[in-house]
C-alpha positions as a Python dict, from the first residue, in 0.01 Angstrom:
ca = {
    (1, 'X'): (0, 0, 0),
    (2, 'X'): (170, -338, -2),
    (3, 'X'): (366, -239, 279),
    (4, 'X'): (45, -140, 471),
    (5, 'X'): (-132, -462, 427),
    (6, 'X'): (166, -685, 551),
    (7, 'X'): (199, -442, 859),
    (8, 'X'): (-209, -538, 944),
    (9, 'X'): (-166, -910, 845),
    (10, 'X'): (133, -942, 1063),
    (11, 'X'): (2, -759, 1329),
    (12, 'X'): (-340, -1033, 1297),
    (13, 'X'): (-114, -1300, 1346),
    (14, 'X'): (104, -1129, 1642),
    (15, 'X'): (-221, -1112, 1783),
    (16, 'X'): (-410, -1416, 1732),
    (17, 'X'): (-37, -1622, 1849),
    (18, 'X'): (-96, -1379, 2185),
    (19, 'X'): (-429, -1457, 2238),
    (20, 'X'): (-363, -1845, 2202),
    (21, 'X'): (-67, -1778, 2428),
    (22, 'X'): (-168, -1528, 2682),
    (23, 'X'): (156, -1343, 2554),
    (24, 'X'): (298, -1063, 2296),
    (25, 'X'): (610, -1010, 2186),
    (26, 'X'): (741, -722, 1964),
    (27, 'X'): (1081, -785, 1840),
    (28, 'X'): (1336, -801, 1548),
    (29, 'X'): (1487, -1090, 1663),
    (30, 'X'): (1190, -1326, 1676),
    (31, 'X'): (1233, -1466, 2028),
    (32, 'X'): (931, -1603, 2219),
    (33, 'X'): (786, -1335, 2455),
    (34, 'X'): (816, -1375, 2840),
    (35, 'X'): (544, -1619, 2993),
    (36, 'X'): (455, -1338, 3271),
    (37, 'X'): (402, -1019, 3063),
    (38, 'X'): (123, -964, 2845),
    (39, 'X'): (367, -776, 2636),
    (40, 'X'): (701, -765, 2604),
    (41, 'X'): (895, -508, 2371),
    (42, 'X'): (1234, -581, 2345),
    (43, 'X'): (1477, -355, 2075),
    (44, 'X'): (1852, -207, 2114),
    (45, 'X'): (1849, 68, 1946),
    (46, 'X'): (1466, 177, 2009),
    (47, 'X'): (1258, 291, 2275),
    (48, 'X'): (891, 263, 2392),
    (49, 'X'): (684, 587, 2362),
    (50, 'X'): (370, 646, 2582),
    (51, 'X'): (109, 903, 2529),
    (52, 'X'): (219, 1258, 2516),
    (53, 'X'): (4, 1543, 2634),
    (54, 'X'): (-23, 1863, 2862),
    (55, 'X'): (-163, 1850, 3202),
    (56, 'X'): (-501, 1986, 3088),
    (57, 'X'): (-539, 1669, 2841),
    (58, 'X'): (-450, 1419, 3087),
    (59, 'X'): (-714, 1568, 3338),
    (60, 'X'): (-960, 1555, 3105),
    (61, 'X'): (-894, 1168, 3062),
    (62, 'X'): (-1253, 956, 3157),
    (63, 'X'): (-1267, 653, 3313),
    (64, 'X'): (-959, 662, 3487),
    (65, 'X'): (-828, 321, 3537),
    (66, 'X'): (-555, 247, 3799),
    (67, 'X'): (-186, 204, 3617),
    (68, 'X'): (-293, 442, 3361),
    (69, 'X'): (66, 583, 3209),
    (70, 'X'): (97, 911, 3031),
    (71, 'X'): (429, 1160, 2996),
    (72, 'X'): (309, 1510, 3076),
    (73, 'X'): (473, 1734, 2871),
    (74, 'X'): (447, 2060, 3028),
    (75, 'X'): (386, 2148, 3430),
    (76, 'X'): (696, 1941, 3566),
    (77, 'X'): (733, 1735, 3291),
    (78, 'X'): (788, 1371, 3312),
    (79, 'X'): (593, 993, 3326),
    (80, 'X'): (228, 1027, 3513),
    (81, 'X'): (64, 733, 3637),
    (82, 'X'): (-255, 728, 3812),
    (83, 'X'): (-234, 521, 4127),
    (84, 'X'): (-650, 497, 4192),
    (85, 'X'): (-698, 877, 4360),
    (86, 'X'): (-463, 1071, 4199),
    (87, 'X'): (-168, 1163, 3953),
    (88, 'X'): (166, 1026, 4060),
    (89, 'X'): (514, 1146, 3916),
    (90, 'X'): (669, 844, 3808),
    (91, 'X'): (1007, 851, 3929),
    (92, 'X'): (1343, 623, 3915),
    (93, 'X'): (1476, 711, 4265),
    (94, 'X'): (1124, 705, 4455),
    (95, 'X'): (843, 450, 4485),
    (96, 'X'): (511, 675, 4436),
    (97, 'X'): (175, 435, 4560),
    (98, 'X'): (-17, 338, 4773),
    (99, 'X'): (152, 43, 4928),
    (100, 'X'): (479, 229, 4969),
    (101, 'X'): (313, 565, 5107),
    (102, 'X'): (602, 753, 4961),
    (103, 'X'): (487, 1019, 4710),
    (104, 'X'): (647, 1275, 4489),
    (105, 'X'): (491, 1606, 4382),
    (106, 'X'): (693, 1870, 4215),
    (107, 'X'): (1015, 1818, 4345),
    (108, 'X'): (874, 1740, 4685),
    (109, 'X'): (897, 1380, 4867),
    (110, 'X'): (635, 1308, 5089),
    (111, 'X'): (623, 993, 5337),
    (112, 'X'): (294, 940, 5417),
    (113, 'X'): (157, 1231, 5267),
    (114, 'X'): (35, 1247, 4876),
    (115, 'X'): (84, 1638, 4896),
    (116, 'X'): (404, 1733, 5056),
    (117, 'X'): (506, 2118, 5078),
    (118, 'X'): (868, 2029, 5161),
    (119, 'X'): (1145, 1888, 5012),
    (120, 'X'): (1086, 1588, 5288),
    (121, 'X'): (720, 1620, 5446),
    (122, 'X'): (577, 1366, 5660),
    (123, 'X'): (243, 1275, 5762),
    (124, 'X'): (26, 1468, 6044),
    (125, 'X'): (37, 1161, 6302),
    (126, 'X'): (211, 1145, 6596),
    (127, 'X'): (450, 873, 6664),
    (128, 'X'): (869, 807, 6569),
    (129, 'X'): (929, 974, 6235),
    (130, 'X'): (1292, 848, 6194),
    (131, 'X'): (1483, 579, 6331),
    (132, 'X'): (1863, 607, 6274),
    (133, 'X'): (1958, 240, 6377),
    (134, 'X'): (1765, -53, 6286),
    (135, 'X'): (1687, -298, 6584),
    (136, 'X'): (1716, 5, 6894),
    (137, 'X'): (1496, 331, 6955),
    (138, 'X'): (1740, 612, 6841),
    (139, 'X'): (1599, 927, 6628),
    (140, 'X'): (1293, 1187, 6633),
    (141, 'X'): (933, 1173, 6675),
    (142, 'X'): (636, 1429, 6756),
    (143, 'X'): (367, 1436, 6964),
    (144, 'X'): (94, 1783, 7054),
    (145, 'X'): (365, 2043, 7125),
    (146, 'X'): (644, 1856, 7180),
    (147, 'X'): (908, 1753, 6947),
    (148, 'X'): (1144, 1456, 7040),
    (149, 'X'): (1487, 1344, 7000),
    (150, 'X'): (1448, 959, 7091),
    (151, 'X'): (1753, 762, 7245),
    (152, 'X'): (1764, 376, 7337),
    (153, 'X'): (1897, 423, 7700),
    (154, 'X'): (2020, 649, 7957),
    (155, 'X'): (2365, 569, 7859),
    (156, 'X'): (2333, 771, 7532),
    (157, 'X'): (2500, 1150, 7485),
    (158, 'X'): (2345, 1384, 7189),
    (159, 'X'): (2623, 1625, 7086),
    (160, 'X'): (2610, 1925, 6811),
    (161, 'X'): (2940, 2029, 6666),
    (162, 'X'): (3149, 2028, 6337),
    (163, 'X'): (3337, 1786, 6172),
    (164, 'X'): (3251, 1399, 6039),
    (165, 'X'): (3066, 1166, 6176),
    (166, 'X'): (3316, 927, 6404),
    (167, 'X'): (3541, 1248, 6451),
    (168, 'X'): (3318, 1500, 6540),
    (169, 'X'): (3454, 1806, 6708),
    (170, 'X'): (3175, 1831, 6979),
    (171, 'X'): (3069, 2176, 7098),
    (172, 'X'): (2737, 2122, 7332),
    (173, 'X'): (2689, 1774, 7458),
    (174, 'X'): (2379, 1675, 7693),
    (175, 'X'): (2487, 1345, 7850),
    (176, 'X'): (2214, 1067, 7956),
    (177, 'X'): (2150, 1163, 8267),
    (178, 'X'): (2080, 1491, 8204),
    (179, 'X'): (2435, 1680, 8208),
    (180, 'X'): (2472, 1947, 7955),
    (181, 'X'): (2817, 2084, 7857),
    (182, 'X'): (2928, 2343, 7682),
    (183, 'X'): (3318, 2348, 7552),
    (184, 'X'): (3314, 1964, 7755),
    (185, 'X'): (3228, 1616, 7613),
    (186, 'X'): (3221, 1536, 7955),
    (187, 'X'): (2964, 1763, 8220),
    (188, 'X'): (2970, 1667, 8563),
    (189, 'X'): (2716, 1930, 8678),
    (190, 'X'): (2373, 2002, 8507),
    (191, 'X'): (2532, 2299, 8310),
    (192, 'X'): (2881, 2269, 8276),
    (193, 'X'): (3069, 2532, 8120),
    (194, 'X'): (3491, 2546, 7971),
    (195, 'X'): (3516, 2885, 7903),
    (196, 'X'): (3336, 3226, 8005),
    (197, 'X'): (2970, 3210, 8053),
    (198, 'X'): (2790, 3586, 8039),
    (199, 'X'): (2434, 3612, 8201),
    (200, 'X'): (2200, 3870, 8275),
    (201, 'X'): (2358, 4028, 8563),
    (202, 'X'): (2166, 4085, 8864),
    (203, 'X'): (2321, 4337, 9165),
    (204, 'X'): (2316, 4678, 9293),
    (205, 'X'): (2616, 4889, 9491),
    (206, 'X'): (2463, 5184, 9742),
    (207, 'X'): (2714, 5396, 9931),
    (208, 'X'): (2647, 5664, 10235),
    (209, 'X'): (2875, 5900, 10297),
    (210, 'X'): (3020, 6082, 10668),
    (211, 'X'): (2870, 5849, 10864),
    (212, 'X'): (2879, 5946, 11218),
    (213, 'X'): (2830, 5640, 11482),
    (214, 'X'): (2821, 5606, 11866),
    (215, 'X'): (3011, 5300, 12107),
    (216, 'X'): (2767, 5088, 12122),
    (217, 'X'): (2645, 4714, 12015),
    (218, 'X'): (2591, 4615, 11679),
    (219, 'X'): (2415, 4949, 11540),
    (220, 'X'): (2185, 4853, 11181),
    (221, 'X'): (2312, 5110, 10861),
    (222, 'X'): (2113, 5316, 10626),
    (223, 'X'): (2337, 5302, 10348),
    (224, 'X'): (2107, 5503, 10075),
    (225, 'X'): (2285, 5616, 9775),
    (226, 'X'): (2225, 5442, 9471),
    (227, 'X'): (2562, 5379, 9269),
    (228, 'X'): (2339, 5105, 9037),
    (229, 'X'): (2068, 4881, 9074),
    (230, 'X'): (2008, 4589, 8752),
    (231, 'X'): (1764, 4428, 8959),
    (232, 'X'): (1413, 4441, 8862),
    (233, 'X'): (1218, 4623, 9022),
    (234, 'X'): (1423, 4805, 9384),
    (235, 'X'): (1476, 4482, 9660),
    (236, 'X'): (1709, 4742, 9860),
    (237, 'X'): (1500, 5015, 10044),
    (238, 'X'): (1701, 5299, 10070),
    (239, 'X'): (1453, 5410, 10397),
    (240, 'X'): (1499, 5122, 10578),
    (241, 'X'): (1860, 5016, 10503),
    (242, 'X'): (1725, 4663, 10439),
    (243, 'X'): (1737, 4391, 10122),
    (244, 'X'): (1464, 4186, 10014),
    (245, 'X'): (1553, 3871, 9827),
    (246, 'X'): (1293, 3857, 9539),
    (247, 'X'): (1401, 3514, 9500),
    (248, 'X'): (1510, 3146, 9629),
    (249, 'X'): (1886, 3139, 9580),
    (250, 'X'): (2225, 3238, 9687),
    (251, 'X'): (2354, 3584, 9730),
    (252, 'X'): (2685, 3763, 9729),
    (253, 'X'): (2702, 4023, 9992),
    (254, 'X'): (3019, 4299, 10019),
    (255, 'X'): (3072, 4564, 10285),
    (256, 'X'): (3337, 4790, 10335),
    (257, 'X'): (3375, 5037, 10576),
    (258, 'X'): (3648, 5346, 10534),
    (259, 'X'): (3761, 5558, 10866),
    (260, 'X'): (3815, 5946, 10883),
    (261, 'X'): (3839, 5948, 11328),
    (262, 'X'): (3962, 5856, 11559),
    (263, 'X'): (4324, 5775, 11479),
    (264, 'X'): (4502, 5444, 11591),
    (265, 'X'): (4421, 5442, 11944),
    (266, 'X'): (4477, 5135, 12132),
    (267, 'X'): (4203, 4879, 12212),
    (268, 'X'): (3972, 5066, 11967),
    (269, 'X'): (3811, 4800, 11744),
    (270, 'X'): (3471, 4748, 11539),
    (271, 'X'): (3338, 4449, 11312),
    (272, 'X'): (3126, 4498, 11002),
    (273, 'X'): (2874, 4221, 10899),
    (274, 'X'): (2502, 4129, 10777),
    (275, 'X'): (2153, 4052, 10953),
    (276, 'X'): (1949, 3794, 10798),
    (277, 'X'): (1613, 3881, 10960),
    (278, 'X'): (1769, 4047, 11237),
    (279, 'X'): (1942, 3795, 11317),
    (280, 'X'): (2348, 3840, 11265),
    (281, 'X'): (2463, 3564, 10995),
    (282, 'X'): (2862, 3686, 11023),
    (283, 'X'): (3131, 3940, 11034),
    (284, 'X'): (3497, 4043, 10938),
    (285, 'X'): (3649, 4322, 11253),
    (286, 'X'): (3975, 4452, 11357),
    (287, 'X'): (4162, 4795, 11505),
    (288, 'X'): (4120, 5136, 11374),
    (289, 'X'): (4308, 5196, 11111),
    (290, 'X'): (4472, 5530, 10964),
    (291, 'X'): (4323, 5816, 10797),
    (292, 'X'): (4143, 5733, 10514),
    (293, 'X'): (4207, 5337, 10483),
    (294, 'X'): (3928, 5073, 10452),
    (295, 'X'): (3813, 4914, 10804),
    (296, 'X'): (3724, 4568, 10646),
    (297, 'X'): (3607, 4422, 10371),
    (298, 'X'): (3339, 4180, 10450),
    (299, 'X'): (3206, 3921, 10185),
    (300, 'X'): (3021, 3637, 10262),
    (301, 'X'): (2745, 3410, 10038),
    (302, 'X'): (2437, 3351, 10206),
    (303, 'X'): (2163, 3123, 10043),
    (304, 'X'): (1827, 3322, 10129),
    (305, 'X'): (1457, 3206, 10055),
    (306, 'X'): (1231, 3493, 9843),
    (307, 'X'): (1096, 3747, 10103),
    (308, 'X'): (1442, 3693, 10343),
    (309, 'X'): (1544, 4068, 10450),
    (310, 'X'): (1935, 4160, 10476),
    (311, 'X'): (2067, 4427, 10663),
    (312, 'X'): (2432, 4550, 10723),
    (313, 'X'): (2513, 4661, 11036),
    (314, 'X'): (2841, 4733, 11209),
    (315, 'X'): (2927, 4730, 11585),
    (316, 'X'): (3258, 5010, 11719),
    (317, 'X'): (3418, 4987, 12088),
    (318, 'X'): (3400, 5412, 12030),
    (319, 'X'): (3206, 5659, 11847),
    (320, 'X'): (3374, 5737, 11589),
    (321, 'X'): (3314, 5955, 11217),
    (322, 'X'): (3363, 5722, 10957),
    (323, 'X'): (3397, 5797, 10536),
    (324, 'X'): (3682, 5877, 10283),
    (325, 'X'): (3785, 6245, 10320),
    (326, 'X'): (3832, 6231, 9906),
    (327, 'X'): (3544, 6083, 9801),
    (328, 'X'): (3293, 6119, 10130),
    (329, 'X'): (3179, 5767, 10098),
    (330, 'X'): (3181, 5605, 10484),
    (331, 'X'): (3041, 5269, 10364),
    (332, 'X'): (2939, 5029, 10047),
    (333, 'X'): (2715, 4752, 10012),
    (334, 'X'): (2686, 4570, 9736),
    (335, 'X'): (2473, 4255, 9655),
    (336, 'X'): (2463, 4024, 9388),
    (337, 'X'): (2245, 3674, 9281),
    (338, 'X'): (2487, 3401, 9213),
    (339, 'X'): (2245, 3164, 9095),
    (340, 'X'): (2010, 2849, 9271),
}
């Protein structure tokens, strides 16, 4: 009981001394509380205890004032303080009001945002998000369906890759100007490739077999057995003989011719080629052969504009029966897209 009164009486006078000088001090060691705190607890070996309750009690808390410090006990645990509009987690490693607009909610951070759904969520405006140097533009903002990765000049590579920063082994690198490189720190072409490349591969092969031809000029070919076709849709008309580019871009063109008669015979010759809208773009020739051996090989690149027809055509000083006796094929054409 004794005890009990000298705990109020002292606690009178703690109080009327704080309300004479605007401060309190709780201590064992009876020094003068600081001049800017209202209170100031100050122990070694003994902490300060707030409020305990569950979630439920602390929403049921009236008259919320702003500052208002409680540690929540179940429901992510931890210190609760109510920054005007809603419950904050207190935390040591993150500023969580207003002012700072950095928030954290169960684990979450937020910038800008007082519910993230993240572990790092950032508000819905549009604008830089980070900036990796301070004092230049380098690092990532959004705007409506478009995300960005910012740099300060047109002197500045981005590179993926593996390693440490400073001694990065760089895989893909897209230079300033626009470059990109793949196995090279160093494009010199838009795409710029070290090593194999595979695409989807566009072409097709038709053959005709014992073609029979007459002395004459530069006869067109039906060449109109399909051997493949990975083009979409058919651009070779196996009526007509003729190939329509279904695109702007350049094309790889191969004919060969094989010979059955006449045998060498002096003076005999023929040249194998192309028509680019009737019009003959080029040609490999020679003599007659042997039995059985290729005429020519002729390969050229043409760059065509969609809707540009192709043709092969061949031109022989003497009629002449032309295929392989073993496997009956007279002539090939194939055709490829190499690319714009």
């Amino acid at each position: 009981m004794k005890a009990i009164r000298f705990f109020v009486i002292s606690l009178m006078l703690a109080l009327s001394s704080g309300t004479f000088a605007q401060s309190v001090g709780i201590n064992s060691d009876g020094s003068a509380p600081a001049s800017s705190a209202m209170l100031d607890v100050q122990s070694t070996s003994k902490g300060f205890l707030a409020p305990r309750m569950t979630r439920g009690q602390r929403d049921a808390i009236g008259s919320l004032a702003t500052g208002l410090m409680v540690y929540q006990t179940d429901n992510d645990p931890g210190y609760y303080h109510y920054d005007g509009s809603n419950w904050v987690k207190s935390s040591s490693f993150w500023t969580s009001n207003l002012e700072s607009r950095i928030y954290y909610n169960s684990g979450y951070v937020g910038i800008g945002t007082t519910s993230p759904g993240t572990p790092l969520d950032f508000s819905n405006s549009l604008g830089q998000k980070i900036n990796l140097y301070n004092g230049v533009t380098a690092g990532f903002g959004i705007q409506t369906n478009l995300i960005e990765n910012i740099g300060w000049s047109s002197g500045q590579d981005w590179t993926w890759g593996y390693g440490t920063s400073g001694s990065l082994t760089r895989l893909v690198t897209i230079k300033g100007n626009g470059n990109v490189g793949v196995g090279t720190a160093e494009p010199s072409e838009k795409l710029d490739v070290n090593g194999v490349a595979l695409s989807n591969y566009e072409g097709f092969s038709y053959y005709v077999s014992g073609l029979s031809v007459s002395a004459s000029a530069w006869l067109d070919l039906v060449i109109n057995t399909l051997d493949y076709n990975t083009f979409s849709g058919t651009p070779y008309n196996t009526v007509t003989g003729t190939f329509t580019a279904p695109r702007t871009g350049f094309y790889r063109f191969t004919l060969t011719g094989y010979s059955i008669t006449p045998l060498i015979t002096a003076g005999d010759r023929y040249a194998i080629g192309i028509k680019v809208n009737a019009t003959l773009r080029s040609m490999a020739g020679g003599n007659y052969s042997d039995v059985n051996t290729p005429l020519s090989t002729y390969t050229a690149v043409v760059y065509l504009t969609a809707g540009q027809v192709v043709k092969p055509a061949m031109f022989t000083s003497i009629a002449a029966t032309l295929g392989d006796s073993s496997a009956g094929h007279a002539f090939w054409f194939q055709g490829e897209f190499v690319g714009k």
